[in-house]
C-alpha positions in Angstrom: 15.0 -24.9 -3.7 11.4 -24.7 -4.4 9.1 -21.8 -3.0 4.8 -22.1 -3.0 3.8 -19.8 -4.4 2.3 -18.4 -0.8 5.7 -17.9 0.1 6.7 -16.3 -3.4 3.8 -14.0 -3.0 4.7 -13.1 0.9 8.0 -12.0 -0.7 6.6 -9.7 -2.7 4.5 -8.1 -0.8 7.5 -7.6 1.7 10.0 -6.2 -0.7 7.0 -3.8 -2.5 6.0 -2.1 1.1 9.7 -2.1 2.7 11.6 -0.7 -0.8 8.3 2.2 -1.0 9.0 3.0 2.6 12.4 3.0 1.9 11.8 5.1 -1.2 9.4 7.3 0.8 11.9 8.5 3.3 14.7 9.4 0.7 12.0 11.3 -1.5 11.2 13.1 1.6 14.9 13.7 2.5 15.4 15.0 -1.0 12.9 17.0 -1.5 13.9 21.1 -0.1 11.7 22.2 2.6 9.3 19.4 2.3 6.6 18.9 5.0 5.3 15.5 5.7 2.3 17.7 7.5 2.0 20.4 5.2 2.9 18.3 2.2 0.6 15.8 0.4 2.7 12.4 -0.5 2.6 12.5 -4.0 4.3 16.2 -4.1 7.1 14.1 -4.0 6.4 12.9 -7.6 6.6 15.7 -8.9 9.2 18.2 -7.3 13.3 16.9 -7.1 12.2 13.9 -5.8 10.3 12.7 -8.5 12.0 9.8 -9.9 13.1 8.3 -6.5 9.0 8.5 -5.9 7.5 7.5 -9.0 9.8 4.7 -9.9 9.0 2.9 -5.9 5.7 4.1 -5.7 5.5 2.1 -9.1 7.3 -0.9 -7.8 5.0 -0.9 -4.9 2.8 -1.9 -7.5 4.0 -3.8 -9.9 5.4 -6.8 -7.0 2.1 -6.5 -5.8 0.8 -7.2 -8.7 2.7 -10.2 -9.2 2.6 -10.8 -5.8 -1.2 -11.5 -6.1 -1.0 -13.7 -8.7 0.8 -16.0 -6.7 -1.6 -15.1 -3.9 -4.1 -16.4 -6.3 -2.5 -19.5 -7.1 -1.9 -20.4 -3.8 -5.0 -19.8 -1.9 -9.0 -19.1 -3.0 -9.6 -15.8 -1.2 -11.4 -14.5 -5.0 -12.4 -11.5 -3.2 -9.1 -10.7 -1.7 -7.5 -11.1 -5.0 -9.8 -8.8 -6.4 -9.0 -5.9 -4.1 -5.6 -6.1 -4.2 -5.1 -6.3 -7.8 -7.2 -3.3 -8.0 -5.2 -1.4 -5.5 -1.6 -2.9 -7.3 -2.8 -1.4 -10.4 -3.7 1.9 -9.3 -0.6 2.0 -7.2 1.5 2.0 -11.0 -1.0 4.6 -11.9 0.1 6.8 -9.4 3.6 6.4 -10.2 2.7 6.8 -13.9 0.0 9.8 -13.5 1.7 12.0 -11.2 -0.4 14.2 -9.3 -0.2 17.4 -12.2 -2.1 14.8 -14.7 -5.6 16.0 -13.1 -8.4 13.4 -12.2 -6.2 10.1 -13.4 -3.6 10.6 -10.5 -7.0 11.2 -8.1 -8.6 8.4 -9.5 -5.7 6.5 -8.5 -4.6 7.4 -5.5 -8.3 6.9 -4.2 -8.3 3.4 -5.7 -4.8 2.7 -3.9 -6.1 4.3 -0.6 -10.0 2.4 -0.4 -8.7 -0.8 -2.3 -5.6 -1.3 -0.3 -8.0 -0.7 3.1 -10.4 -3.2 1.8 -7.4 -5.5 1.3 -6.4 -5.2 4.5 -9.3 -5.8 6.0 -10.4 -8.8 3.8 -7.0 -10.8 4.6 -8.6 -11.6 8.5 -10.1 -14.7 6.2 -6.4 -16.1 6.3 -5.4 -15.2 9.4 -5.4 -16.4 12.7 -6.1 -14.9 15.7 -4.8 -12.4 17.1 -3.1 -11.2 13.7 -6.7 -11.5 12.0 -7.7 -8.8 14.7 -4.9 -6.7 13.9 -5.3 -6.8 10.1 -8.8 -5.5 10.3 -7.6 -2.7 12.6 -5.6 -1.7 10.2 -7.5 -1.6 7.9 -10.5 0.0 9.6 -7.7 2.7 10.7 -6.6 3.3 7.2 -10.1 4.0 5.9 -11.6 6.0 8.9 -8.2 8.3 8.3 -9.2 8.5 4.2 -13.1 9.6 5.3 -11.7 12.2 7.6 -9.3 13.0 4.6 -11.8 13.6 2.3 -13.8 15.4 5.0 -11.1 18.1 4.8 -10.7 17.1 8.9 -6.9 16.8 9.8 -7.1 17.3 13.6 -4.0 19.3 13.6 -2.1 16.6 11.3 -2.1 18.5 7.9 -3.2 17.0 4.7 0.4 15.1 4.4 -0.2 14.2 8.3 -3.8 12.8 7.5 -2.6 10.9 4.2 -0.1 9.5 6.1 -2.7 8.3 8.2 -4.2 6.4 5.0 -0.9 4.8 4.0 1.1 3.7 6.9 -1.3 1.6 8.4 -1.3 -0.2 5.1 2.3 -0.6 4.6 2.3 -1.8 8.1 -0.4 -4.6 7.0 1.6 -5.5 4.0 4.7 -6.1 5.4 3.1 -8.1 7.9 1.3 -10.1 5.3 3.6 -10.7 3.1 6.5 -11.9 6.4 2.6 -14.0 7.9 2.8 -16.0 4.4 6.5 -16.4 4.1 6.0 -18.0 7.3 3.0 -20.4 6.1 3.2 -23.5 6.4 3.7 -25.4 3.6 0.9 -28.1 2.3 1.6 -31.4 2.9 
């Protein structure tokens, strides 16, 4: 059977998000006394759950990655393509540049974080409403949460709390993404 390459790329998307929550929830589990308020996400690269993090968090990008190539392929959202190539790339450097390597794991988490909100929020051209709504919502929520982040403003949360904030609305828009263009309908 042959896929489009809209399909092949909602795939993608689906398996990256699902297997890094997946990953993010054993890292957590794995990881002694670990607080997902007290905690920032990437302490799990480098304490005992390192490799279960780095090597999904890596993942994460890398199908995304090749997920938007075959975004690219099948549909002319430049812009779109941009962003989440950006925010695919910094996703491996994350996994790569864990967060004792200084400014390159800063660098990339903030890519991952503003370039996977952007992403989010640039899909709405391919949607239709009321998911196109709902994709801007979430990204909108992702980036107000990394202002407030960087603002040092947690409201109670913690930093892991406010990161958290930042990520899960974005996992929640890929998975949807990638399961809205699996479900495309094919060109006639």
């Amino acid at each position: 059977m042959v896929y489009s390459n809209g399909k092949v790329a909602g795939v993608l998307f689906f398996i990256a998000a699902t297997q890094f929550v997946l990953g993010l929830i054993v890292a957590e589990a794995l990881y002694p006394g670990y607080s997902i308020s007290n905690n920032y996400i990437s302490d799990l690269g480098v304490g005992p759950s390192a490799m279960v993090f780095n090597v999904s968090i890596f993942i994460l990008g890398l199908l995304s990655l090749i997920g938007t190539y075959f975004f690219q392929r099948a549909f002319d959202l430049k812009a779109v393509t941009i962003l989440l190539t950006i925010a695919a790339v910094a996703a491996m450097g994350v996994g790569i540049f864990t967060e004792n390597s200084g400014p390159m794991h800063v660098f990339a988490s903030f890519f991952v974080f503003l370039f996977s909100g952007l992403s989010a929020i640039f899909s709405y051209r391919l949607m239709k409403h009321p998911f196109s709504i709902i994709v801007i919502l979430l990204g909108v929520m992702s980036l107000l949460a990394l202002i407030l982040y960087i603002g040092n403003f947690y409201f109670g949360l913690g930093v892991g709390g406010m990161e958290r904030m930042i990520v899960y609305p974005i996992l929640i828009w890929m998975i949807g993404f990638g399961s809205f263009l699996i479900a495309f309908p094919e060109k006639s």
